[in-house]
C-alpha positions as CSV (number, residue, x, y, z in Angstrom):
1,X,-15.6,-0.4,-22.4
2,X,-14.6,3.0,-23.1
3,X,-15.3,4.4,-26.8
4,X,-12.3,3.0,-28.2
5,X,-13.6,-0.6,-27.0
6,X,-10.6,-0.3,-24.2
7,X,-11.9,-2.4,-20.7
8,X,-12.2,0.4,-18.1
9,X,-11.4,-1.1,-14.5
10,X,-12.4,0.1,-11.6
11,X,-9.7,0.9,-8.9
12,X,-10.9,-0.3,-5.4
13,X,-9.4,3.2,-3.8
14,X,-11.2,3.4,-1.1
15,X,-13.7,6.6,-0.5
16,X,-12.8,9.2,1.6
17,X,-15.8,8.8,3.5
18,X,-15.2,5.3,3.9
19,X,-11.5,6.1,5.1
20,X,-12.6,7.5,9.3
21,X,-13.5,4.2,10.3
22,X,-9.4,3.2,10.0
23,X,-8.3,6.3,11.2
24,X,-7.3,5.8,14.6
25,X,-6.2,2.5,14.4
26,X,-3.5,3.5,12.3
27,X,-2.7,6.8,14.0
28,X,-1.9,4.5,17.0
29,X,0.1,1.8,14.5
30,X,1.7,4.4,12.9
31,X,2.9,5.9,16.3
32,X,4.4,2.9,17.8
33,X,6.2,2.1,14.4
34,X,7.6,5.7,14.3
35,X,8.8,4.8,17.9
36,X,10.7,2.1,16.6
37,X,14.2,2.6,15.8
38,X,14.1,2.2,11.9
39,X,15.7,-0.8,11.4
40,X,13.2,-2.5,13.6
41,X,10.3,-1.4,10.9
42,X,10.8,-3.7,8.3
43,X,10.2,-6.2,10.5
44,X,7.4,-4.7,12.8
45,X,5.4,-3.6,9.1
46,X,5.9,-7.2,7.6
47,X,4.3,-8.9,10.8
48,X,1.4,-6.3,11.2
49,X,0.5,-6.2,7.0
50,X,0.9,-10.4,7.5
51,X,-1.6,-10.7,10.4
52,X,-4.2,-8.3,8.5
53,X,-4.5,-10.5,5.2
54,X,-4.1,-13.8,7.1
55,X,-7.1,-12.7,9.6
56,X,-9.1,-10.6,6.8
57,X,-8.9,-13.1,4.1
58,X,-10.8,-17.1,4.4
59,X,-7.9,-19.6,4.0
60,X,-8.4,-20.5,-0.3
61,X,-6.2,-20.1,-2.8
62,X,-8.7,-17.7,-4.3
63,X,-8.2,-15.5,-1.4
64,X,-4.5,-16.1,-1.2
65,X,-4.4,-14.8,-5.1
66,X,-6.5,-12.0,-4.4
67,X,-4.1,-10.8,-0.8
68,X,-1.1,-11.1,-3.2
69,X,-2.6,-9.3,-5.7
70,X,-3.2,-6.6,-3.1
71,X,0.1,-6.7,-2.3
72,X,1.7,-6.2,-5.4
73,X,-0.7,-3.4,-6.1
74,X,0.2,-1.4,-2.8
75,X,4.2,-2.1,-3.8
76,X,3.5,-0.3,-7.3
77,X,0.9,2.5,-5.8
78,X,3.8,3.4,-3.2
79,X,6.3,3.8,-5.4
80,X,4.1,5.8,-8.4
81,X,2.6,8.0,-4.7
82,X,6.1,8.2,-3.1
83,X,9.2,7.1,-4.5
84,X,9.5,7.9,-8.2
85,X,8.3,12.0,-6.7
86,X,11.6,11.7,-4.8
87,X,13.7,10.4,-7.1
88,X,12.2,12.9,-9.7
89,X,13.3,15.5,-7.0
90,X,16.7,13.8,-6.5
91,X,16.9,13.6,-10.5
92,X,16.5,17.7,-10.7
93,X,18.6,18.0,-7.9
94,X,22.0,16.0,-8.6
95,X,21.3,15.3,-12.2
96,X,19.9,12.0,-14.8
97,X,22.3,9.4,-14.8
C-alpha cells in the first residue's frame, strides 16, 4: 500500500538485463516478418504470439486466464508506447476532431 492506503502493483516489465537472452531470436522473427509483404503479418504475428503462449503456458484454465491477461496488457501497452504518440503527432499535425 502506498501512504494513501492505494494497492501498489508491480508491473512484470521485464529487466533490461533480463532482456539479451531474447535478443536474437527476435532480431531473426522480426526480420522474416519485415520480409513479409504486410498484409501477410497479421497473420504470420497471430500464429507465432499463439504458438508462444500455447507452448509456454501448462494447459489450465488458470494459465489460459493468466495468457489472456497478457494479452490484453500488451494490446493496451502498444497502443499507450505507440499509437496514441502517433496520433498525438497526427492530432498537432492535421488538427482535433
Amino acid at each position: 500500500m502506498d501512504n494513501l492506503g492505494i494497492e501498489v502493483v508491480v508491473l512484470p516489465y521485464i529487466k533490461m538485463e533480463a532482456r539479451g537472452k531474447y535478443e536474437e531470436a527476435l532480431k531473426e522473427i522480426i526480420g522474416i516478418l519485415k520480409a513479409q509483404p504486410v498484409e501477410s503479418i497479421d497473420g504470420d504475428l497471430n500464429y507465432i504470439i499463439t504458438r508462444i503462449l500455447k507452448e509456454s503456458y501448462p494447459l489450465r484454465y488458470f494459465n489460459l486466464n493468466r495468457a489472456v491477461g497478457v494479452l490484453e496488457c500488451c494490446k493496451l501497452e502498444f497502443y499507450r508506447r505507440v499509437a496514441a504518440p502517433y496520433e498525438d503527432t497526427k492530432i498537432k499535425e492535421n488538427g482535433d476532431v
